[in-house]
matplotlib code that plots the C-alpha trace (Angstrom):
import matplotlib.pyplot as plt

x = [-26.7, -28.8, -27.5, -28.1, -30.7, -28.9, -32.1, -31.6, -28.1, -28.0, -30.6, -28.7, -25.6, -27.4, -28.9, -25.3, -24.0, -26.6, -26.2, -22.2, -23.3, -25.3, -23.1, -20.2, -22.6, -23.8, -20.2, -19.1, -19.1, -16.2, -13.0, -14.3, -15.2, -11.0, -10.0, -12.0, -10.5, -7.0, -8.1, -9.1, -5.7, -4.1, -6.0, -5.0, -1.4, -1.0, -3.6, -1.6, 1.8, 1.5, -1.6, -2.2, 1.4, 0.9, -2.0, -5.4, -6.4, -4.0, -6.3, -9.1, -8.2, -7.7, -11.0, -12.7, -10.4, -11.8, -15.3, -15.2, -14.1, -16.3, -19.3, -17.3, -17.0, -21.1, -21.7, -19.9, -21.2, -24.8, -24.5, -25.4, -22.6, -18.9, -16.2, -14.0, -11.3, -12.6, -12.0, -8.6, -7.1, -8.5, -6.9, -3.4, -3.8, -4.4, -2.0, 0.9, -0.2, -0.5, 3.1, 4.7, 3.9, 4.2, 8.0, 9.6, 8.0, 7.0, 9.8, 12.0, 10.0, 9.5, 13.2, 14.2, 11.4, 9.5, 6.2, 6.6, 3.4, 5.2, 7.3, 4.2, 1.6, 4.3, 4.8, 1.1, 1.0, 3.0, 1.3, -1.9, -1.0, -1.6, -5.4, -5.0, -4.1, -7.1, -9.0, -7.0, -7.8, -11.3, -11.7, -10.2, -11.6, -15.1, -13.9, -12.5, -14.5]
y = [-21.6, -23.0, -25.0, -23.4, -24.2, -26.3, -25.8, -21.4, -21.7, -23.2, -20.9, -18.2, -19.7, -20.4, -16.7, -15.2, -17.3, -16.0, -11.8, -12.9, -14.1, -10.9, -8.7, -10.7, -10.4, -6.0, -5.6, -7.2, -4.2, -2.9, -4.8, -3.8, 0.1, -0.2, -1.5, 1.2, 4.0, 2.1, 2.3, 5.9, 6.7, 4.6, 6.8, 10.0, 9.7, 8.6, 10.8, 13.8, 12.5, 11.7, 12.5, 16.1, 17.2, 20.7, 23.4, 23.8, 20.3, 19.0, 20.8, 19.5, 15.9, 16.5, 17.9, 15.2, 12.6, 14.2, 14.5, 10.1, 10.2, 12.1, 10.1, 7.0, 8.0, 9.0, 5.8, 3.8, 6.0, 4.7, 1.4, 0.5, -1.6, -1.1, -3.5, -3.4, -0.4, 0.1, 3.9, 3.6, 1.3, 3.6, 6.6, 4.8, 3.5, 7.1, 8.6, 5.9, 6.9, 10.4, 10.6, 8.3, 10.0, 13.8, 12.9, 9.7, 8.0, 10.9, 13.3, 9.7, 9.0, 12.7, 13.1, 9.8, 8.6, 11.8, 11.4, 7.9, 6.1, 2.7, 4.3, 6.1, 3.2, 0.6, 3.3, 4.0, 0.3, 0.4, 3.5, 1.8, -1.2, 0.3, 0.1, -3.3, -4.4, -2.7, -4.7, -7.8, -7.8, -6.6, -10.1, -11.9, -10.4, -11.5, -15.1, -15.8, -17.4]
z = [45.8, 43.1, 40.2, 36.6, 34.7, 31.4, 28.8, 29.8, 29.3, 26.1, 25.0, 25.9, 24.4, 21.0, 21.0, 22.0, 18.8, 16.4, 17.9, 17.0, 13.5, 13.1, 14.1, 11.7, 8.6, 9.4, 9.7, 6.1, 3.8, 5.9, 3.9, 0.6, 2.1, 3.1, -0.4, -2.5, -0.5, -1.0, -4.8, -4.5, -2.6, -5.3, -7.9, -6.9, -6.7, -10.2, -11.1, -9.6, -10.5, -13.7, -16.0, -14.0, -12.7, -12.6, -13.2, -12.3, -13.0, -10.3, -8.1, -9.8, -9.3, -6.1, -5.3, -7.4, -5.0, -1.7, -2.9, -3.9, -0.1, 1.1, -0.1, 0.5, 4.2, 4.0, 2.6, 5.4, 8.0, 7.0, 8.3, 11.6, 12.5, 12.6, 13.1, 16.4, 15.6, 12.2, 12.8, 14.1, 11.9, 8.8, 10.6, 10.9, 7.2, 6.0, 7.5, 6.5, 3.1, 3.2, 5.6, 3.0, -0.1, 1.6, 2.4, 1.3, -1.6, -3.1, -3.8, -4.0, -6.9, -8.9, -8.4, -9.8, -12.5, -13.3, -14.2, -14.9, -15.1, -14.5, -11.6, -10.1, -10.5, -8.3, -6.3, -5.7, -5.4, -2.1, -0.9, -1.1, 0.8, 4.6, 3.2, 2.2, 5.5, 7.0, 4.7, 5.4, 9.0, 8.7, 6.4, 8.9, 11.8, 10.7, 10.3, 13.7, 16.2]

ax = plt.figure().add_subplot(projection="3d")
ax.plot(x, y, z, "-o")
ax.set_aspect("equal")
plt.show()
């Protein structure tokens, strides 16, 4: 058995701390990516709620909504590095949101404020929040050592 060589293992150590510093700063986009699609979920419920509620440019809104996502999503998909679960935790964030407003907060809210904009943007507020989480612990998650 031969004893390890110290000068090759603190090279590799130091070259193992700068792929993890790397790797930290091609993974940075991500929190703000989280919180402009929390700003865009945000967007198009009080968009739909309040300033479109019915008609074709409900519809509209909506489409313009999916097509900032769409590009969003394009956007993030050009970087070469994602965090650890970035997918998932998107995913779960998304579909708090869209589960939340579809049956709870939603119909809570159009039956008791209307279209409110005070009512809708707190509410929107609170539906947005699952993507400020994922942006939360995406920050984080880069700062840890």
């Amino acid at each position: 058995m031969t004893e390890p060589n110290t000068p090759d293992a603190g090279a590799t150590l130091r070259d193992a701390e700068r792929a993890q510093s790397h790797t930290r700063a091609a993974t940075r986009w991500f929190a703000g990516y989280a919180l402009l699609l929390g700003l865009a979920a945000f967007a198009l419920v009080v968009a739909v709620e309040v300033f479109f509620p019915s008609g074709a440019t409900r519809v509209g809104a909506a489409a313009a909504w999916a097509v900032a996502v769409v590009l969003l999503g394009w956007w993030a998909d050009s970087h070469g590095a994602h965090p650890p679960r970035a997918g998932r935790r998107l995913l779960v964030a998304t579909a708090v949101w869209f589960g939340a407003y579809l049956v709870l907060v939603g119909p809570l809210v159009r039956w008791q404020a209307g279209t409110s904009l005070g009512w809708w943007a707190a509410a929107s507020a609170l539906l947005a929040s699952p993507f400020v989480v994922v942006a939360w612990a995406g920050w984080t998650g880069r700062r840890r050592s």
